[in-house]
N, C-alpha and C positions, 0 to 999 in steps of 0.2 A: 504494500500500500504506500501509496506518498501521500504524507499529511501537513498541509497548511494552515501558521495561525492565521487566526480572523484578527480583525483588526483589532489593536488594542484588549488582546485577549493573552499573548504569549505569557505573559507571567504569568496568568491562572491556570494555563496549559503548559506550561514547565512543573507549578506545584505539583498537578494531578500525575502528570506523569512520573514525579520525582516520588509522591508518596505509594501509588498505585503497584509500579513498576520496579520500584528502588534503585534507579540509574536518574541522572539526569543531563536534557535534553542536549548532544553538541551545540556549540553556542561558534564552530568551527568545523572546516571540512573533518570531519573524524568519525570514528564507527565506535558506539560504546553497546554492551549488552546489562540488560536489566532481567529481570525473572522472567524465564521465556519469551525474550523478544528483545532484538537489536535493534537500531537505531542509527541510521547514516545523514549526518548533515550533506545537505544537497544545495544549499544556499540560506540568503539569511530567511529564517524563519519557513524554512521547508528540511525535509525530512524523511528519506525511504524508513519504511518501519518494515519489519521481519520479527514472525511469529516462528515458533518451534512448531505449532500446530496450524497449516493455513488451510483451518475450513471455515467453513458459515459461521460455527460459534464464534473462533477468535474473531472475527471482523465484526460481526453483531456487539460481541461484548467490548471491541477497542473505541468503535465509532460512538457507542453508550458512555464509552471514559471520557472522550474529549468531547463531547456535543456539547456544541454552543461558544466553542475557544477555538475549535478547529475543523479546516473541511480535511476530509477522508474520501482519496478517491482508490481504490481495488484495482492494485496493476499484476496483482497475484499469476494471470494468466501471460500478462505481456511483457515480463521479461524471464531471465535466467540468470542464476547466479554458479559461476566457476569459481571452485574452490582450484587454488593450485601453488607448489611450491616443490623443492625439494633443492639441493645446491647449487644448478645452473639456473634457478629461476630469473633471477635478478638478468641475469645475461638473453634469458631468453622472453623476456618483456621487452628489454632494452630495443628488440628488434622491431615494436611496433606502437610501443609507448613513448610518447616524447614528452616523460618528467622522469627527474631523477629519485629511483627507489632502492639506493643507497640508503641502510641501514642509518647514516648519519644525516642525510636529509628527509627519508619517511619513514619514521618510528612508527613500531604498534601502534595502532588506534586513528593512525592517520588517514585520512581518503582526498579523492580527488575524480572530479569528473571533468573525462580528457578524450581521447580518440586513440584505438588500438588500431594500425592499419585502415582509417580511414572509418573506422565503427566509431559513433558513438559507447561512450562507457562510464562507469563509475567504477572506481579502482580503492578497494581499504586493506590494509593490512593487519594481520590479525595478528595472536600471540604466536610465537613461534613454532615452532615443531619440535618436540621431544626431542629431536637429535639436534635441535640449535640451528636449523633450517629457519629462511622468510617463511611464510604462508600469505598469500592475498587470497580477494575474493574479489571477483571481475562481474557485474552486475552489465546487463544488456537487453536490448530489445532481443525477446523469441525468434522473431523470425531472421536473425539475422545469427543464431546462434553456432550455423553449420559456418557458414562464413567463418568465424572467430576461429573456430575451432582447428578448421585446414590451415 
């Protein structure tokens, strides 16, 4: 889902999310996770949200949490997310990402939305890998998901 405050609503809908969820909202490109559900700043005052569970309940019951502070629009079907990593990752992004995801310029938690090979994408970085590996997670429109992927 991507969710928008309404006007002069964000602090009310930072509270709710902060007590509800127990994470609070990026206030910065960045990816944080709260009790079943992440959170990608996507600009000011937007937001991709990801449920652990993406059926009818969670959405019925997220759109119930923020009504009245935020619009809620269901992109659950229209995109994809790529989890990917392992020791040449960094080298093999580099070949279609044009930002630098050196460890000392995008720490955990960071995101950015940029173009992989001419895709549109949102790019966050997660906690690393058990063996001390990056981990990203590559967010895109569906249909263009074969694309990315070749």
């Amino acid at each position: 889902m991507t969710m928008q405050a309404r006007r002069r609503q964000e602090q009310a809908l930072r509270s709710r999310i902060a007590q509800s969820c127990q994470t609070d909202l990026p206030e910065r490109p960045a990816f944080v996770t709260g009790r079943d559900i992440a959170f990608v700043g996507l600009g000011p005052q937007i937001w991709l949200v990801m449920g652990e569970a993406d059926t009818p309940a969670f959405h019925a019951s997220f759109r119930s949490l923020v009504g009245g502070t935020a619009s809620v629009s269901d992109q659950s079907g229209g995109y994809t997310v790529f989890r990917v990593g392992g020791s040449a990752i960094r080298d093999t992004l580099a070949k279609g990402v044009p930002i630098d995801l050196d460890g000392r310029a995008f720490n955990s938690g960071d995101a950015a939305t940029t173009i992989v090979s001419h895709i549109g994408a949102t790019i966050w970085r997660r906690e690393d890998a058990p063996d001390g590996t990056a981990c990203f997670e590559i967010s895109l429109f569906r249909s263009l998901a074969h694309s990315f992927w070749h």
